[in-house]
Structure formats: C-alpha cells, structure tokens
C-alpha positions as CSV (number, residue, x, y, z in Angstrom):
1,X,103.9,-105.3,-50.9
2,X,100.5,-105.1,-52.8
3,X,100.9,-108.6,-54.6
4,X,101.5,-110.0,-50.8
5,X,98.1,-109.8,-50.3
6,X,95.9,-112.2,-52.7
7,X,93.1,-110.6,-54.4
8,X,89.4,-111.6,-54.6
9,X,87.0,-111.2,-57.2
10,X,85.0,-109.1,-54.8
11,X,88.0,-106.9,-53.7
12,X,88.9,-106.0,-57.4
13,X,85.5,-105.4,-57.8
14,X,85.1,-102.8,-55.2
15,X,88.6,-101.0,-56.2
16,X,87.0,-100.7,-60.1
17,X,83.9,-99.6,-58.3
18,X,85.6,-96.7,-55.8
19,X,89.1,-95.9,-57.6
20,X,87.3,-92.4,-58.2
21,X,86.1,-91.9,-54.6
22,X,88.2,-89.1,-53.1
23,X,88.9,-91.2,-50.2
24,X,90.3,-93.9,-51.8
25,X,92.4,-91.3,-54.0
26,X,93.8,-89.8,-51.3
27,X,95.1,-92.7,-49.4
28,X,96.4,-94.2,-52.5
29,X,98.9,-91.3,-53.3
30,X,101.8,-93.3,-53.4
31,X,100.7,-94.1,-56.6
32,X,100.9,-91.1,-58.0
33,X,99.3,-91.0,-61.7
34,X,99.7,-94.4,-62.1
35,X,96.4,-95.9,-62.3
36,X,97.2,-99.6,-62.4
37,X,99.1,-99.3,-59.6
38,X,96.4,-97.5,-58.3
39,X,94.0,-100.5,-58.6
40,X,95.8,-102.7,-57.9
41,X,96.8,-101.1,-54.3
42,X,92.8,-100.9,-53.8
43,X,92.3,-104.3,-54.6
44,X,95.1,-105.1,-51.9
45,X,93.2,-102.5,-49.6
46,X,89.6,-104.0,-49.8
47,X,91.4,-107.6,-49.4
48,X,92.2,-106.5,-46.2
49,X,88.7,-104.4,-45.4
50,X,87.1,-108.1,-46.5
51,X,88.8,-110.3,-43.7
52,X,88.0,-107.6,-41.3
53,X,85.1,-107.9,-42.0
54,X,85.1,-111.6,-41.9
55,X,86.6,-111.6,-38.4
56,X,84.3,-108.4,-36.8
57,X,81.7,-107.6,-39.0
58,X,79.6,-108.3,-41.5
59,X,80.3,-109.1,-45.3
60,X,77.9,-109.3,-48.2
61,X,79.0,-110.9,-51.9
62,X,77.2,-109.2,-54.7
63,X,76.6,-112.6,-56.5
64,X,78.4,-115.8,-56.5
65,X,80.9,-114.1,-59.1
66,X,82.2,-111.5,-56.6
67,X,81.2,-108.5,-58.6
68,X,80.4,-106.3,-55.7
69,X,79.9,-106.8,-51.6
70,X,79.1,-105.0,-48.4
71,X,81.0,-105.0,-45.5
72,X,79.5,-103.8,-42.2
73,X,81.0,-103.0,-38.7
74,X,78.1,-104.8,-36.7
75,X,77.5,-105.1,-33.0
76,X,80.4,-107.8,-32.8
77,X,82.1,-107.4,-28.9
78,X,84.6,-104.6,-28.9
79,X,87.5,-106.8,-28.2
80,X,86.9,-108.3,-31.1
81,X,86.4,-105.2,-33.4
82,X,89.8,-103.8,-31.8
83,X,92.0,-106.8,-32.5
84,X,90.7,-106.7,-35.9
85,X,90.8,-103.0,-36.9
86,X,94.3,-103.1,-35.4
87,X,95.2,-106.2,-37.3
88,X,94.0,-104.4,-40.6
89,X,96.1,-100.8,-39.8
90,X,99.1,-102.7,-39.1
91,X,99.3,-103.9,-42.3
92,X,97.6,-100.7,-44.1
93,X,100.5,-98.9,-42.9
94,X,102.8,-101.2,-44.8
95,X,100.7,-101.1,-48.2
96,X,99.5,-97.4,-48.4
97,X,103.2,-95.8,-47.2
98,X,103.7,-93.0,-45.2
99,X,102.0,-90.0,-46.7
100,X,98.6,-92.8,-47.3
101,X,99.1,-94.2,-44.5
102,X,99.0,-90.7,-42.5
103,X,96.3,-89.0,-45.0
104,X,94.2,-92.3,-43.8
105,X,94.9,-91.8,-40.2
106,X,93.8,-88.2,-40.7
107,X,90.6,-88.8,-42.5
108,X,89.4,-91.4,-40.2
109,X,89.9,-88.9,-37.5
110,X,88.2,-86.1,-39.1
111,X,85.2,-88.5,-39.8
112,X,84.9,-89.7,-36.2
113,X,84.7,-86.5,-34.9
114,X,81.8,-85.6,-36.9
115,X,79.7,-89.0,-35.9
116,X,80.6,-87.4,-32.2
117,X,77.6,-85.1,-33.0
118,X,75.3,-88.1,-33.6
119,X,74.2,-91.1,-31.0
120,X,76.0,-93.9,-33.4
121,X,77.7,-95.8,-30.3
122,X,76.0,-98.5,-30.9
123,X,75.1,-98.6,-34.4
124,X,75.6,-100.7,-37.3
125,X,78.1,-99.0,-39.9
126,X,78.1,-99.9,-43.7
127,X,81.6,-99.1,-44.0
128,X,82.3,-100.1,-47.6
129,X,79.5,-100.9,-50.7
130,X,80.4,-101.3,-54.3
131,X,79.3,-103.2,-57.4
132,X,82.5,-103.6,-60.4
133,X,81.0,-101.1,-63.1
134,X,80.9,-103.8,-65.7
135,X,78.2,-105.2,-63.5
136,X,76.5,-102.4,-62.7
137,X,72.2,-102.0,-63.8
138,X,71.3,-104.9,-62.7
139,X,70.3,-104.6,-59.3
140,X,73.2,-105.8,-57.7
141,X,73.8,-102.6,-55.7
142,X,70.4,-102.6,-53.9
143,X,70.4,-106.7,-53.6
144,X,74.2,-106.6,-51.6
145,X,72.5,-104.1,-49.2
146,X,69.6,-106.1,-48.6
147,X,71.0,-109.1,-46.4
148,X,72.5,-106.7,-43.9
149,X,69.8,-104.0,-43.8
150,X,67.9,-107.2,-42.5
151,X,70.1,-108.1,-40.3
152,X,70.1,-104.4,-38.9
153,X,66.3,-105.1,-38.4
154,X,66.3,-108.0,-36.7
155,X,69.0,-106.7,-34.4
156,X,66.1,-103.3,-33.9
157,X,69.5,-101.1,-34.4
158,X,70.2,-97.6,-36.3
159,X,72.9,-97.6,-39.2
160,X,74.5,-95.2,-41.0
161,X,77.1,-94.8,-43.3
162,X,79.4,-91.9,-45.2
163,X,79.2,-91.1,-48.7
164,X,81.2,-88.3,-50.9
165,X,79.1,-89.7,-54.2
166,X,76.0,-87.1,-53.7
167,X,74.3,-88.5,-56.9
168,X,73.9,-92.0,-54.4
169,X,71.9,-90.2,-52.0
170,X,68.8,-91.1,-54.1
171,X,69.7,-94.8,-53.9
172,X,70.1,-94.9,-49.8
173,X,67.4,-92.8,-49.7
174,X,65.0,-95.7,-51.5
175,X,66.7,-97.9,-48.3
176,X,65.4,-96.1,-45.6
177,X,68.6,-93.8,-45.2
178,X,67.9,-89.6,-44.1
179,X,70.6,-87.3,-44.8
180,X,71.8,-86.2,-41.4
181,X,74.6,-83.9,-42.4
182,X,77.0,-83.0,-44.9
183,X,80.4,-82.1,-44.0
184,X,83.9,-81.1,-45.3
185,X,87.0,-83.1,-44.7
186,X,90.2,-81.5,-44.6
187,X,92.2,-84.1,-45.9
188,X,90.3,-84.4,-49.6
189,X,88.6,-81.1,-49.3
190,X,85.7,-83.0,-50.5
191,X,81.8,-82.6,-49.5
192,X,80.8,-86.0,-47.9
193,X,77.6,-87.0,-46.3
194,X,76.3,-88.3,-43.3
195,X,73.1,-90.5,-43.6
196,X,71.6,-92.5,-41.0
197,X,68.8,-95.0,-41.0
198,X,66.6,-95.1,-38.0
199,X,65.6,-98.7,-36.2
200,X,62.7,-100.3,-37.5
C-alpha cells in the first residue's frame, strides 16, 4: 500500500530528515529492520501529513526543490480539521498496519493528555518540520519556519510544538519557543519536549 500514495519531493525529504525520530520509528514497526522500507513508508506517511495540511492547516516548502516543509494545525474551523484528520487516520491505519497503526493511536493519546496541562485550545501547532539532510546548513530550517511563525503573529495566537530531538531546543529557542515541559511517553520510552511560544 505505500507506492499507492505518490510521493513528493518534500515528503521524502522530511522522511530522510525524521527516519531517526523515535516517533516515526515506532509507528513504522512494520518495517522491521528494513530501512528502505522504512523510508519509503515515511515518505507515504508525510504525503498524507502534507494534504492534511493542505485541506486544514498550514504547509510551508523549504525551497522550490522540496527539500524540507512545515506543516501547521492552524485556527482552520473544527469541522474542517475533523474531516481532515479523520480522512488522514483512515488511511494511516491502512499504511502503518496494526501494531503502527495502534502504537500511533497510543502516542497521540499520551501526547494529548500532557498539552491538557497547558491552555493550547486554541493555538497554532507546528506539527511536523524537517529539512532532507543533504540540504541541511543552509538556512533552510529557520527560513521554512519563518512564513508560519508570521502568520502566528498576525493571527496574535500562541504555538507550540513537541520535540524528542533535545539538541533542537537551541534552534526554537532562537524562534521565540520556551521549554514548557519535558515528558516521557510510554509508547517510545523516549524524553520529548513541550515548548510553547507566547503571542506577540
């Protein structure tokens, strides 16, 4: 099922950029030690993160190449975000199988009850930032970020986003992002932090 769904510059890009993240690891474990299937089932993944974010968000192109992008969850009407999210899981649980599909469920859970502890309701969420490592060191990551964080401005609203990488907080922290908490998910047994950035 992953060659069903065509693949962008942008959305291999991001699976070169995050095959390491522990999410990503752990909702591809259908793939075992495979690593090309790996990537290649990412590439299918952020496809489908892209036209979500097409339909009920936000999305960002590193360059005109697609070697990186941003996609946000923005103040778009609920409806909206719910017949797209839904649109997305449906076919997630096809691509990622049972065991992804279900450690996905479960670490979205997990993560949502920890933004319970924050007033996020109504703010902008960079859900998914990456620049392809061959294109990394030039800029790209801070310059896909900057359309969106000021479109968060204009709009006056808080953002946040989740991060297990702990050598990026430096990075987000140079875009106006605090460190609200760090917490552990079950799922990955992995570290990963909270950080919000307050309206301007």
């Amino acid at each position: 099922m992953v060659n069903a769904v065509p693949q962008s510059p942008a959305a291999r890009s991001l699976a070169a950029a995050l095959i390491d993240d522990p999410f990503y690891r752990t909702v591809t474990v259908a793939c075992g030690d495979d690593e090309a299937a790996r990537l290649e089932m990412l590439a299918a993944y952020f496809e489908l993160a892209l036209a979500e974010g097409h339909q009920a968000g936000r999305v960002d192109l590193a360059d005109i190449d697609g070697n990186g992008a941003a996609i946000w969850n923005t103040d778009t009407p609920a409806p909206a975000r719910q017949a797209a999210y839904a649109q997305r899981e449906a076919a997630l649980r096809v691509l990622l199988g049972p065991q992804g599909f279900a450690h996905f469920t479960a670490i979205v859970e997990n993560m949502e009850q920890a933004l319970s502890e924050h007033a996020l309701k109504d703010a902008w969420y960079l859900s998914i930032a990456g620049v392809a490592p061959s294109a990394q060191g030039r800029g790209l990551g801070a310059s896909v970020l900057a359309p969106g964080l000021a479109a968060v401005d204009q709009a006056g609203a808080v953002c946040f986003l989740e991060t297990y990488n702990e050598r990026s907080l430096p990075f987000y922290g140079r875009l106006g992002f605090e460190a609200a908490g760090v917490y552990k998910e079950a799922v990955t047994g992995c570290d990963y932090w909270l950080m919000v950035r307050p309206s301007k």
